[in-house]
LUMDOVO-648142 format. One record per atom (N, C-alpha, C): residue number from 1; residue in one letter; atom name; x, y, z. Coordinates in Angstrom, 1 decimal, decimal comma. Atoms other than C-alpha are relative to their C-alpha. Example, Ala and Ser with C-alpha at 12.3 -4.5 7.8 and 13.67 -1.06 7.14 Angstrom:
# LUMDOVO-648142
BAFI;1;a;N;0,9;-1,2;0,0 $
BAFI;1;a;CA;12,3;-4,5;7,8 $
BAFI;1;a;C;0,9;1,2;0,0 $
BAFI;2;s;N;-0,9;-1,1;0,0 $
BAFI;2;s;CA;13,7;-1,1;7,1 $
BAFI;2;s;C;-0,8;1,1;0,8 $
//
This chain:
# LUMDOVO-648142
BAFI;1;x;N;0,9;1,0;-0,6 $
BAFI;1;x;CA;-2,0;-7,8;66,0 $
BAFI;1;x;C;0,2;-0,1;1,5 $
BAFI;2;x;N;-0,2;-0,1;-1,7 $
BAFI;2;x;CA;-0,2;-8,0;69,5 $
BAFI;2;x;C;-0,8;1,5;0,3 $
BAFI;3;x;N;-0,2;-1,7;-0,4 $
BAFI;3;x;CA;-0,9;-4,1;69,9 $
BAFI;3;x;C;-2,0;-0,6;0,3 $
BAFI;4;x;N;1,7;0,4;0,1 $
BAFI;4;x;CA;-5,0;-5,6;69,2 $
BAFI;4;x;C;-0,4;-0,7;1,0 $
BAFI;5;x;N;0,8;0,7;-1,1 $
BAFI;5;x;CA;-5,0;-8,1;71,8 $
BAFI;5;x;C;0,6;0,3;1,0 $
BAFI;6;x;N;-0,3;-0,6;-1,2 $
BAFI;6;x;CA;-3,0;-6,0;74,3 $
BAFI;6;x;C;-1,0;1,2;0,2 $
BAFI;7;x;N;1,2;-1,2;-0,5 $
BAFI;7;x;CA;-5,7;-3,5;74,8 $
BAFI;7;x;C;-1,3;-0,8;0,2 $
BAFI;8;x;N;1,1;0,7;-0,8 $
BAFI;8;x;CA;-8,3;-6,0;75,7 $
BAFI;8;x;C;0,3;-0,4;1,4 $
BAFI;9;x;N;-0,3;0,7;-1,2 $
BAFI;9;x;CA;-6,2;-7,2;78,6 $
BAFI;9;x;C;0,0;0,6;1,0 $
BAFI;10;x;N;0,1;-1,0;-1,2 $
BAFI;10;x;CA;-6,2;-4,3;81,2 $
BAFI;10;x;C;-2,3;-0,2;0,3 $
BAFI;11;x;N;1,5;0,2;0,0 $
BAFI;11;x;CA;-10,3;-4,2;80,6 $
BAFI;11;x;C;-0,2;-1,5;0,3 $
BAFI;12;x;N;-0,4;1,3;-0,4 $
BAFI;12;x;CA;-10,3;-7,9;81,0 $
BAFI;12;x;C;0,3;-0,1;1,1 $
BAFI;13;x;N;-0,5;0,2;-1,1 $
BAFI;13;x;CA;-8,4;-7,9;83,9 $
BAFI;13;x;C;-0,7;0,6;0,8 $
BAFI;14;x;N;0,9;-0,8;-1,2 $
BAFI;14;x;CA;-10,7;-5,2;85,8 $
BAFI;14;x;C;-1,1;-0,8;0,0 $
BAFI;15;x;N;1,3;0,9;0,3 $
BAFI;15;x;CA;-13,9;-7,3;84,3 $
BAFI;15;x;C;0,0;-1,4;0,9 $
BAFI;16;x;N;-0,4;0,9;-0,8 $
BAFI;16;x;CA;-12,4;-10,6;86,2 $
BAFI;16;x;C;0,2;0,4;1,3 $
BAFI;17;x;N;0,4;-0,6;-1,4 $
BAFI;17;x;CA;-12,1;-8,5;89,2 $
BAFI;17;x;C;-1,1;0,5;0,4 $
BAFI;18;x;N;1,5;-0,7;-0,6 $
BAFI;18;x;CA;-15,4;-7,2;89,5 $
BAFI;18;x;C;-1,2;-1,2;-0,2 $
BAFI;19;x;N;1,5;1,3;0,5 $
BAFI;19;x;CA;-17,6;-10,5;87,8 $
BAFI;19;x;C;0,4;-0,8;0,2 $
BAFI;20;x;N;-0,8;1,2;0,2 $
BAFI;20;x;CA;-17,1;-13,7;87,8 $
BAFI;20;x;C;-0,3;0,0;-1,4 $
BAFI;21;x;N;-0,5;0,0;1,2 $
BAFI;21;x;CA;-15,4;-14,9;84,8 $
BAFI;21;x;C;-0,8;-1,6;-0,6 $
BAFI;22;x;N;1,1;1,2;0,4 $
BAFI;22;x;CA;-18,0;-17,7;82,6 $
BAFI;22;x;C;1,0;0,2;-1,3 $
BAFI;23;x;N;-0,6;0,4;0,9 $
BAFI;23;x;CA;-15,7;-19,4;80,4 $
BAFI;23;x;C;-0,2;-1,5;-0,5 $
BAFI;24;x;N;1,2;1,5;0,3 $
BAFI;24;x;CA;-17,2;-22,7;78,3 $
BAFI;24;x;C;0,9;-0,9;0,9 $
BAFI;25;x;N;-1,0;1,2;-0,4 $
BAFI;25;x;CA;-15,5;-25,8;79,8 $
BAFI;25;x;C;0,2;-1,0;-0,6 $
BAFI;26;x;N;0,1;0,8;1,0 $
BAFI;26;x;CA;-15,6;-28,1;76,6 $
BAFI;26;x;C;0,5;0,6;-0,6 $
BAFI;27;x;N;-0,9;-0,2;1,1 $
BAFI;27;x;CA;-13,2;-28,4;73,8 $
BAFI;27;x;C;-1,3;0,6;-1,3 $
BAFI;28;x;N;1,0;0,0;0,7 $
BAFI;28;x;CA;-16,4;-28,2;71,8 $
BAFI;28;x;C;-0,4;1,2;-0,4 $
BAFI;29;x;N;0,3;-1,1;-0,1 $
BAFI;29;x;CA;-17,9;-25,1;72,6 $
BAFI;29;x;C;1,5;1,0;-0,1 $
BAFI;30;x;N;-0,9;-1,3;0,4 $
BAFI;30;x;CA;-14,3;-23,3;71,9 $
BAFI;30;x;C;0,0;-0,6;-1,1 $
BAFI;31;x;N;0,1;0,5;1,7 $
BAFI;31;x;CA;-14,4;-25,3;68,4 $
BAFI;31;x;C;-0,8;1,6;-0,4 $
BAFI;32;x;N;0,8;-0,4;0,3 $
BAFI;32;x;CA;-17,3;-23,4;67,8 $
BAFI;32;x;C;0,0;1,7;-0,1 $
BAFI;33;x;N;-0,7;-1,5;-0,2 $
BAFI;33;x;CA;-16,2;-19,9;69,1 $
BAFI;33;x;C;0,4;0,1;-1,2 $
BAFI;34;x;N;-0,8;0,2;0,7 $
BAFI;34;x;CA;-13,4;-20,4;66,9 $
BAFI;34;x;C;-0,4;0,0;-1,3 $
BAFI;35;x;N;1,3;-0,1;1,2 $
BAFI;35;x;CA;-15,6;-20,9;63,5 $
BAFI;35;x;C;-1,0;1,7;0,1 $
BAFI;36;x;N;0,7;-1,5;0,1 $
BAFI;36;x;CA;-17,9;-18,1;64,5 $
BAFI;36;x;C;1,3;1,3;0,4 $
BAFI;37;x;N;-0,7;-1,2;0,1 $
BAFI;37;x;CA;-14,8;-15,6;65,1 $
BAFI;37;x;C;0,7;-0,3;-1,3 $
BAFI;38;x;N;-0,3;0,0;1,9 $
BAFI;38;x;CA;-13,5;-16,9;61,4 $
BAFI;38;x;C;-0,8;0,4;-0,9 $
BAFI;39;x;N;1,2;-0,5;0,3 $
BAFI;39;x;CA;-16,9;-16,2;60,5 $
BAFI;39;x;C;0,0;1,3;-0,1 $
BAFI;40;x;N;0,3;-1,8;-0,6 $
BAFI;40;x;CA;-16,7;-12,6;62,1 $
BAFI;40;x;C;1,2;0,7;-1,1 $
BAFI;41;x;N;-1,3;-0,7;1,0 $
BAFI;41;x;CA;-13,2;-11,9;60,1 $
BAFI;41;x;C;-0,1;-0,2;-1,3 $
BAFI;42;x;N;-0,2;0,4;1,3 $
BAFI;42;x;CA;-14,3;-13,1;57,0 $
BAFI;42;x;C;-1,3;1,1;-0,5 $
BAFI;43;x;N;0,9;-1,1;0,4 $
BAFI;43;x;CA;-17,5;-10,4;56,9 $
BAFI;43;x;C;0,3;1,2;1,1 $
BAFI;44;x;N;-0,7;-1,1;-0,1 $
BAFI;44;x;CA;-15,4;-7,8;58,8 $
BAFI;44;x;C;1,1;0,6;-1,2 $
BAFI;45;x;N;-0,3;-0,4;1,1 $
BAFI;45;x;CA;-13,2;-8,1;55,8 $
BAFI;45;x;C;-0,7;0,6;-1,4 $
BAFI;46;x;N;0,5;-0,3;0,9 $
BAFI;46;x;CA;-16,0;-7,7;53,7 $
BAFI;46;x;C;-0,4;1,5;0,3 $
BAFI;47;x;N;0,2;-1,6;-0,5 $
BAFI;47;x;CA;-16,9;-4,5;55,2 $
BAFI;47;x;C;1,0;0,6;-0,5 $
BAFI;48;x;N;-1,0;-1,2;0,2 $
BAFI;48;x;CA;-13,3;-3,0;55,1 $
BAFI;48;x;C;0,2;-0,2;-1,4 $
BAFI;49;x;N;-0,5;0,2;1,5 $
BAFI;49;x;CA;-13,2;-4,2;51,1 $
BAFI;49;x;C;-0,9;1,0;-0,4 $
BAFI;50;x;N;0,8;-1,2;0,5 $
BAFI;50;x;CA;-16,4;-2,1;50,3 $
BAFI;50;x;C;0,4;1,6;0,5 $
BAFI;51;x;N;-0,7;-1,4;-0,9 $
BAFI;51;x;CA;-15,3;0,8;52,7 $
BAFI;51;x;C;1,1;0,4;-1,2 $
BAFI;52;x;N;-1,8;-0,4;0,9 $
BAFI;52;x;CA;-11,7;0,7;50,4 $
BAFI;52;x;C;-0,4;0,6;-1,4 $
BAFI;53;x;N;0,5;-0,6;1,8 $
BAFI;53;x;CA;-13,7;0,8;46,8 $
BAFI;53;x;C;-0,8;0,9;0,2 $
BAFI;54;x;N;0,7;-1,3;0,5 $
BAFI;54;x;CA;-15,6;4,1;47,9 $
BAFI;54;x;C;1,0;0,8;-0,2 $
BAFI;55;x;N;-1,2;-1,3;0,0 $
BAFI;55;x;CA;-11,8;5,5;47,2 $
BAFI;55;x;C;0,0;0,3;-1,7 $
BAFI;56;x;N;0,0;0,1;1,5 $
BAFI;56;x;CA;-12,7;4,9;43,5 $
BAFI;56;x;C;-0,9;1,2;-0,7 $
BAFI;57;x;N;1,0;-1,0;0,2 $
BAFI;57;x;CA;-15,4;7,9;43,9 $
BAFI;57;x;C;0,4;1,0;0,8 $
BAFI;58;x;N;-0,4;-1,1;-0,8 $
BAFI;58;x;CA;-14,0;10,0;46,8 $
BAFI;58;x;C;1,0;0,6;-0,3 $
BAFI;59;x;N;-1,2;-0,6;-0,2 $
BAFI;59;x;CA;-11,0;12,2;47,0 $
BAFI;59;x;C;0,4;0,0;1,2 $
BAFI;60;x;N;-0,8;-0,2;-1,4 $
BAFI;60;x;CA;-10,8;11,9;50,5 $
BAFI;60;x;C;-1,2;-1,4;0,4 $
BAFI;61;x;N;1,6;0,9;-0,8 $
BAFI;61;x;CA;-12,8;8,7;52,5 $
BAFI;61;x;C;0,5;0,0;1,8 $
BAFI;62;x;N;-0,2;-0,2;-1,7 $
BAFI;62;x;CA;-12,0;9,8;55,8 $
BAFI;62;x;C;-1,1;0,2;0,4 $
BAFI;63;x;N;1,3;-0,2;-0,3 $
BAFI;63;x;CA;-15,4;11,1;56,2 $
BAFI;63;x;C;-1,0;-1,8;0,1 $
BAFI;64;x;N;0,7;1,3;0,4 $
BAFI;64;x;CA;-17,0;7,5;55,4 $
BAFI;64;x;C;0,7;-1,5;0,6 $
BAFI;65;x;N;-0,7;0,4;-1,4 $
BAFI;65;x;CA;-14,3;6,1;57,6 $
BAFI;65;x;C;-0,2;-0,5;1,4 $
BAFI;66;x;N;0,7;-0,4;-1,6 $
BAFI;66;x;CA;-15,2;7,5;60,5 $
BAFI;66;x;C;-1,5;-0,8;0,3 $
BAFI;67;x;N;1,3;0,7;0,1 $
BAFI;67;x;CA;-18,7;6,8;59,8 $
BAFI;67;x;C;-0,3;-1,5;0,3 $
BAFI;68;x;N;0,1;1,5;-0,8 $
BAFI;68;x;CA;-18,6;3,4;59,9 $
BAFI;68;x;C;0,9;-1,2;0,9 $
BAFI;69;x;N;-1,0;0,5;-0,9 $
BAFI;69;x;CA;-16,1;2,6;61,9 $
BAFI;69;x;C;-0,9;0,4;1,6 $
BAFI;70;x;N;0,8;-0,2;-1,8 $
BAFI;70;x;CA;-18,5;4,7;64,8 $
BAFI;70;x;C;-0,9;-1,0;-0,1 $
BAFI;71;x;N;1,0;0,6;0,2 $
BAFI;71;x;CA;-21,1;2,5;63,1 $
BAFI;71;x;C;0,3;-1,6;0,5 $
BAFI;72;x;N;-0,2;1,4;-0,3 $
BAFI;72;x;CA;-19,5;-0,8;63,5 $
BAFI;72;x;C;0,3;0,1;1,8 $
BAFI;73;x;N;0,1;0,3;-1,6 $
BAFI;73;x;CA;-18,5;0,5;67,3 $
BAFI;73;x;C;-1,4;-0,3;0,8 $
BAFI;74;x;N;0,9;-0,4;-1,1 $
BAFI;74;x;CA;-21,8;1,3;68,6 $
BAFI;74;x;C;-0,8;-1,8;-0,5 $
BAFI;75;x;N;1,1;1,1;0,6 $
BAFI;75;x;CA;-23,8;-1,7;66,3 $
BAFI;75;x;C;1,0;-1,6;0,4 $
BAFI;76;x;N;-0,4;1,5;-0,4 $
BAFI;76;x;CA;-21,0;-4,7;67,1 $
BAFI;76;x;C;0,0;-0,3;1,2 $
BAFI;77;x;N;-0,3;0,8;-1,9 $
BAFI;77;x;CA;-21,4;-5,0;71,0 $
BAFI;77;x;C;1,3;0,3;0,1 $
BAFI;78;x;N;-1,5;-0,4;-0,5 $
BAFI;78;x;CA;-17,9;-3,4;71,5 $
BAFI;78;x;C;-0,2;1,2;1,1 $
BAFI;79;x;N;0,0;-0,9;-1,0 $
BAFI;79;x;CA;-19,7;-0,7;73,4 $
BAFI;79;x;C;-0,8;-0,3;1,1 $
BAFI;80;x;N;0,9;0,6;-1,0 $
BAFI;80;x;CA;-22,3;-2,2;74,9 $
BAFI;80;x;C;-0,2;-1,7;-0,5 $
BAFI;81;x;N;0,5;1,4;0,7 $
BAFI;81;x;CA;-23,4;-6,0;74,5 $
BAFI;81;x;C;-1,5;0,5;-0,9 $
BAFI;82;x;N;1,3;-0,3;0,6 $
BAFI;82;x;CA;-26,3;-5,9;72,0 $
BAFI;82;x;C;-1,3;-0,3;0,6 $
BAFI;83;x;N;0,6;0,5;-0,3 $
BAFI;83;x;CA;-28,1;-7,6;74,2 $
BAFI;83;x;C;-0,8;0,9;0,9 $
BAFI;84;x;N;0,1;-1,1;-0,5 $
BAFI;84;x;CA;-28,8;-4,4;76,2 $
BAFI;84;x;C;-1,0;1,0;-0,3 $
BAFI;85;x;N;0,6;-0,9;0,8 $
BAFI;85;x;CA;-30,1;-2,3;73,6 $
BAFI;85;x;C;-1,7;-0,5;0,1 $
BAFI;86;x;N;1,2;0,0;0,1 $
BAFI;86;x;CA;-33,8;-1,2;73,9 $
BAFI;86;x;C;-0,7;-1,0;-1,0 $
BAFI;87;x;N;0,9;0,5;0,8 $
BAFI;87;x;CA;-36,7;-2,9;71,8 $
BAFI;87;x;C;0,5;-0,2;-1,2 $
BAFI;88;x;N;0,0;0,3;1,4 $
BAFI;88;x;CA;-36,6;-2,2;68,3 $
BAFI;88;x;C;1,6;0,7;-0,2 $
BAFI;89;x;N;-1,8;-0,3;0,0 $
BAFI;89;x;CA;-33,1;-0,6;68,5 $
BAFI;89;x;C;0,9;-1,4;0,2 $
BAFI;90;x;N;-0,3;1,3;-0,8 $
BAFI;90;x;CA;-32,2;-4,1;69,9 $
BAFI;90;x;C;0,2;-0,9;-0,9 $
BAFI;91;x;N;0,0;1,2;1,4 $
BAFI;91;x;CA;-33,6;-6,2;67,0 $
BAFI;91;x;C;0,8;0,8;-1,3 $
BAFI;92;x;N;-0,6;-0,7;1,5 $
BAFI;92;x;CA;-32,1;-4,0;64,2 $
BAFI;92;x;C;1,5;0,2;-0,1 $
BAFI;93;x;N;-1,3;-0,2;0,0 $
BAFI;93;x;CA;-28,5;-3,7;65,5 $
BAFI;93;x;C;0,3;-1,8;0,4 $
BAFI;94;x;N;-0,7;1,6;0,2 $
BAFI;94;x;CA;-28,7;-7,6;65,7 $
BAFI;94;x;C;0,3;-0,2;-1,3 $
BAFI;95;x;N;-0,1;-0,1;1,5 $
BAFI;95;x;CA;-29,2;-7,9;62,2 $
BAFI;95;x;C;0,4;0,5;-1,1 $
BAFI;96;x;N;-0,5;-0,4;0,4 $
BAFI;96;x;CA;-26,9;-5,7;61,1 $
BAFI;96;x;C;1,4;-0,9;-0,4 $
BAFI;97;x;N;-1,2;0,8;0,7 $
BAFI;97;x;CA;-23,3;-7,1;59,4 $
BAFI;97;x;C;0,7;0,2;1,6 $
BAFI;98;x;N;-1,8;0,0;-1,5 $
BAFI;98;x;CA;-20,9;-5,7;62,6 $
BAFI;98;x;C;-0,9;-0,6;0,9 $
BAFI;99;x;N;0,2;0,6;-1,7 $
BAFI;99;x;CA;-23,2;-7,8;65,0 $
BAFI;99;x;C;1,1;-1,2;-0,3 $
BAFI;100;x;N;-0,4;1,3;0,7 $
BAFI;100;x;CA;-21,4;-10,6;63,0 $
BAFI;100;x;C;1,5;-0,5;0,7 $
BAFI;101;x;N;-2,1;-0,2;-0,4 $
BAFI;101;x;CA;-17,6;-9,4;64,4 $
BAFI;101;x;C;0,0;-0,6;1,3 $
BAFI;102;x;N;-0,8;0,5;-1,3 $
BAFI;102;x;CA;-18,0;-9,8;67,9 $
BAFI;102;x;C;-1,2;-0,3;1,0 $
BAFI;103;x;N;0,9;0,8;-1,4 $
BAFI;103;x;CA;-21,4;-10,4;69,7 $
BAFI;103;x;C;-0,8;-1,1;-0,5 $
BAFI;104;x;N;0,6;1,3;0,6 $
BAFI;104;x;CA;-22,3;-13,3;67,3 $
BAFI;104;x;C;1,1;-1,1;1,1 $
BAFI;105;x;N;-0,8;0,8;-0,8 $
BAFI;105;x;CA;-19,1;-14,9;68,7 $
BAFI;105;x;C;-0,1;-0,1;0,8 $
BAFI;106;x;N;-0,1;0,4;-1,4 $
BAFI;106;x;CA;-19,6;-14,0;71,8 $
BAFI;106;x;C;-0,9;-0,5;0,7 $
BAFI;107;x;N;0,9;1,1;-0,7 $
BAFI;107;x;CA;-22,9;-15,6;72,4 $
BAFI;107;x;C;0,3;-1,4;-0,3 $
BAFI;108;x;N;-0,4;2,3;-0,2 $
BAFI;108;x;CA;-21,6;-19,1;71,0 $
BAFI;108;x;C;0,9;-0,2;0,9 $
BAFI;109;x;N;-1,1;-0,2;-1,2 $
BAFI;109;x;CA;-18,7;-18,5;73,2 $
BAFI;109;x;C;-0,9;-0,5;1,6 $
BAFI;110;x;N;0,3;-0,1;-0,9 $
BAFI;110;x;CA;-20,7;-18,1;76,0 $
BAFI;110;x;C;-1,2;-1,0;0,1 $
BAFI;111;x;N;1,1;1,4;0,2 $
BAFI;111;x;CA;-23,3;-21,1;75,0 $
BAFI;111;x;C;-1,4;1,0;0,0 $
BAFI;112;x;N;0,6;-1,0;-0,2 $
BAFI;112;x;CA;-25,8;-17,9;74,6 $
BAFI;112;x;C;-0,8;-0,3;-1,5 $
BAFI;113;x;N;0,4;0,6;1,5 $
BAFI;113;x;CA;-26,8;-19,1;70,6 $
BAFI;113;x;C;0,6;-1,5;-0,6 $
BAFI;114;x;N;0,0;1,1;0,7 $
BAFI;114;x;CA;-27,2;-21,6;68,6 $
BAFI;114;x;C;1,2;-0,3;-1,1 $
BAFI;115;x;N;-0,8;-0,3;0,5 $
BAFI;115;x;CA;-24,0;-22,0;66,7 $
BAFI;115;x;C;-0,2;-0,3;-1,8 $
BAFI;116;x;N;0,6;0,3;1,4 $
BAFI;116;x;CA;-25,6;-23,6;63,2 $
BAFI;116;x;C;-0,7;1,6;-0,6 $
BAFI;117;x;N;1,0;-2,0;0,4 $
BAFI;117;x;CA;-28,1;-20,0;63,2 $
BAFI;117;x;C;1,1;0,8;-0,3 $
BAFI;118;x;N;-1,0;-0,9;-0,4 $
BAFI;118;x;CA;-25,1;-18,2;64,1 $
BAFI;118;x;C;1,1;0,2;-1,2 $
BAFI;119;x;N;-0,6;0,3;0,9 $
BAFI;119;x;CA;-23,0;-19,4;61,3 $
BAFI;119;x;C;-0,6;0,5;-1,4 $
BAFI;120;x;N;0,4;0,0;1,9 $
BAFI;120;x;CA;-25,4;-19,4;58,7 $
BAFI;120;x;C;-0,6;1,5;0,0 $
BAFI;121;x;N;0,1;-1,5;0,2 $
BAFI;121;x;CA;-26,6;-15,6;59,8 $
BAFI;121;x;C;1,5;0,9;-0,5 $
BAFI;122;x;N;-1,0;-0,7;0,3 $
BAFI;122;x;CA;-22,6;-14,7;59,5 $
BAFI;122;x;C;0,7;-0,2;-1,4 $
BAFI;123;x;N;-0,6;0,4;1,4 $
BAFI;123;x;CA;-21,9;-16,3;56,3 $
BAFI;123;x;C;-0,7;0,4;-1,2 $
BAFI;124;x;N;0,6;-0,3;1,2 $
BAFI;124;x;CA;-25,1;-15,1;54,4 $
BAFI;124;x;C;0,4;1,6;-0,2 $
BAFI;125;x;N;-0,8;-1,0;0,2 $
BAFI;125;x;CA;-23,4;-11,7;55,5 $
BAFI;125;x;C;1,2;-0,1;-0,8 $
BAFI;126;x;N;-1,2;-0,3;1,2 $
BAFI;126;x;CA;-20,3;-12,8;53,8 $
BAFI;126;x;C;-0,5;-0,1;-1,2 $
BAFI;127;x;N;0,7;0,3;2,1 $
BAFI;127;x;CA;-22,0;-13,8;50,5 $
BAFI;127;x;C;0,0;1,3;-0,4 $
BAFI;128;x;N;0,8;-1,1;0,3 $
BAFI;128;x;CA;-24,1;-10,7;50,6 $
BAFI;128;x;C;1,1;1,0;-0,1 $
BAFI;129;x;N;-1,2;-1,2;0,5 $
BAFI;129;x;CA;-21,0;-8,1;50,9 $
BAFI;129;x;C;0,9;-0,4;-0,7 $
BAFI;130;x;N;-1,1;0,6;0,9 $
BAFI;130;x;CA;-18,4;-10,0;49,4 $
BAFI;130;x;C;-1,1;0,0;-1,7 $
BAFI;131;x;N;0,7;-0,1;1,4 $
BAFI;131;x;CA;-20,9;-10,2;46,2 $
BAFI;131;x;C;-0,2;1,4;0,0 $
BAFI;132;x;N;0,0;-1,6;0,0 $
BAFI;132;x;CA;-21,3;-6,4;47,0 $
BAFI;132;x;C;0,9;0,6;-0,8 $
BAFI;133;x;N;-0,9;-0,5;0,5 $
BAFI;133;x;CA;-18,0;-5,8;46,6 $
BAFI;133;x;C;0,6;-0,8;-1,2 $
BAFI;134;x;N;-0,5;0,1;1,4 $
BAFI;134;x;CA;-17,4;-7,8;43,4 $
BAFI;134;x;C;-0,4;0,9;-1,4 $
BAFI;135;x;N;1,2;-1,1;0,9 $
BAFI;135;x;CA;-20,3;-5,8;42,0 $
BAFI;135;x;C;0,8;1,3;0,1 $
BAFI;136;x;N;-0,5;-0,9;0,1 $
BAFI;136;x;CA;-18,4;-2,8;43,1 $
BAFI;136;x;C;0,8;0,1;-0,5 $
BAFI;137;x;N;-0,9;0,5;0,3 $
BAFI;137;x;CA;-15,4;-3,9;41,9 $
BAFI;137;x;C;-0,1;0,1;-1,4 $
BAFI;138;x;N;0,2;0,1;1,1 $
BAFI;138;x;CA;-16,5;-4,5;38,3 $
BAFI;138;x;C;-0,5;1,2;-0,8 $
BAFI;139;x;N;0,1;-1,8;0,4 $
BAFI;139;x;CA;-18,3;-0,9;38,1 $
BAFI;139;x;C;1,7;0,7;0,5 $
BAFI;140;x;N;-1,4;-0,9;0,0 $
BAFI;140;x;CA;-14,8;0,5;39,2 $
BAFI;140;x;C;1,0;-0,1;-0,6 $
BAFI;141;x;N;-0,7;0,4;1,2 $
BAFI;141;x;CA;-12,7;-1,4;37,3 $
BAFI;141;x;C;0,0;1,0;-1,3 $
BAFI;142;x;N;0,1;-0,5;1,3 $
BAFI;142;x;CA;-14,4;0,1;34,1 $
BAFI;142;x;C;0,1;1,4;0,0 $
BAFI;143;x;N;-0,4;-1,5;-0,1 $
BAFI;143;x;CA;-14,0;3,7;35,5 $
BAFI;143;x;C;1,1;0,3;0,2 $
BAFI;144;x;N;-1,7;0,0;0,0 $
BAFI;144;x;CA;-10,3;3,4;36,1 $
BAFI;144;x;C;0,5;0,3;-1,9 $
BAFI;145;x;N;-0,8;-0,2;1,0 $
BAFI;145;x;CA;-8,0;5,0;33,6 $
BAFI;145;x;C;1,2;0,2;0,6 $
BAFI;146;x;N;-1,3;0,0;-0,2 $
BAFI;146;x;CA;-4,6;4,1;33,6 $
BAFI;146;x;C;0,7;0,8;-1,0 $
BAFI;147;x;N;-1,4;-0,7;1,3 $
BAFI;147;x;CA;-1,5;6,4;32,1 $
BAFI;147;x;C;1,1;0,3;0,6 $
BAFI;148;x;N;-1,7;-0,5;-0,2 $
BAFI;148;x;CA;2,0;6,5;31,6 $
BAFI;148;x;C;0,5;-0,9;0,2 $
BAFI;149;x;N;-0,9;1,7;0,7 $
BAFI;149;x;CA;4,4;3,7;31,9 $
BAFI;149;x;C;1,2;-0,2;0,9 $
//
């Protein structure tokens, strides 16, 4: 976890030297952050749960890995803000689950959304994959054979 939030702080630090730095100024508005980045961890885990049960079909999931690991870089605003992104490229990588990790939060953060919308778009993501992966879960279960003792 330290190793996680030491690689933001050089980037950070250059970002504070070049912009100015817009940070909320109410306890309120970090409440709220705070909620939507629990939000973000709780359908970031749903992601890495379904990702784990394609090992129940693969022999190798490195390939499928990668994949959406590049998928969650380019689609969460970690490379660019989403906000950025062309037209219809724009609206579709909003709507996606990895906007949910880090530029959902970062617009309530930034008083940029509405944090009630924001919530209930990150939570219907957790239903939706978390119910995914129960579903997957229960087909894998029944294909599992255990032996030996």
């Amino acid at each position: 976890m330290f190793q996680l939030a030491g690689r933001g702080v050089v980037p950070f630090l250059v970002g504070m030297a070049c912009f100015p730095l817009a940070v909320p100024g109410d306890a309120l508005t970090w409440a709220a952050g705070l909620v939507a980045v629990l939000l973000g961890m709780l359908v970031s885990f749903a992601l890495r749960f379904l990702l784990a049960l394609s090992a129940f079909w693969l022999l190798d999931g490195t390939g499928v890995t990668q994949i959406v690991w590049l998928a969650g870089f380019f689609c969460s605003g970690m490379l660019l803000p989403l906000n950025v992104f062309p037209g219809e490229l724009g609206r579709v990588v909003r709507v996606l689950p990895w906007s949910s990790l880090l530029q959902a939060p970062a617009d309530v953060l930034l008083g940029h959304a509405d944090p009630l919308a924001t919530y209930a778009f990150q939570g219907a993501w957790a239903v939706v994959l978390l119910a995914a992966g129960r579903l997957v879960t229960a087909v894998a279960v029944r294909r599992v054979v255990v032996q030996g003792g």
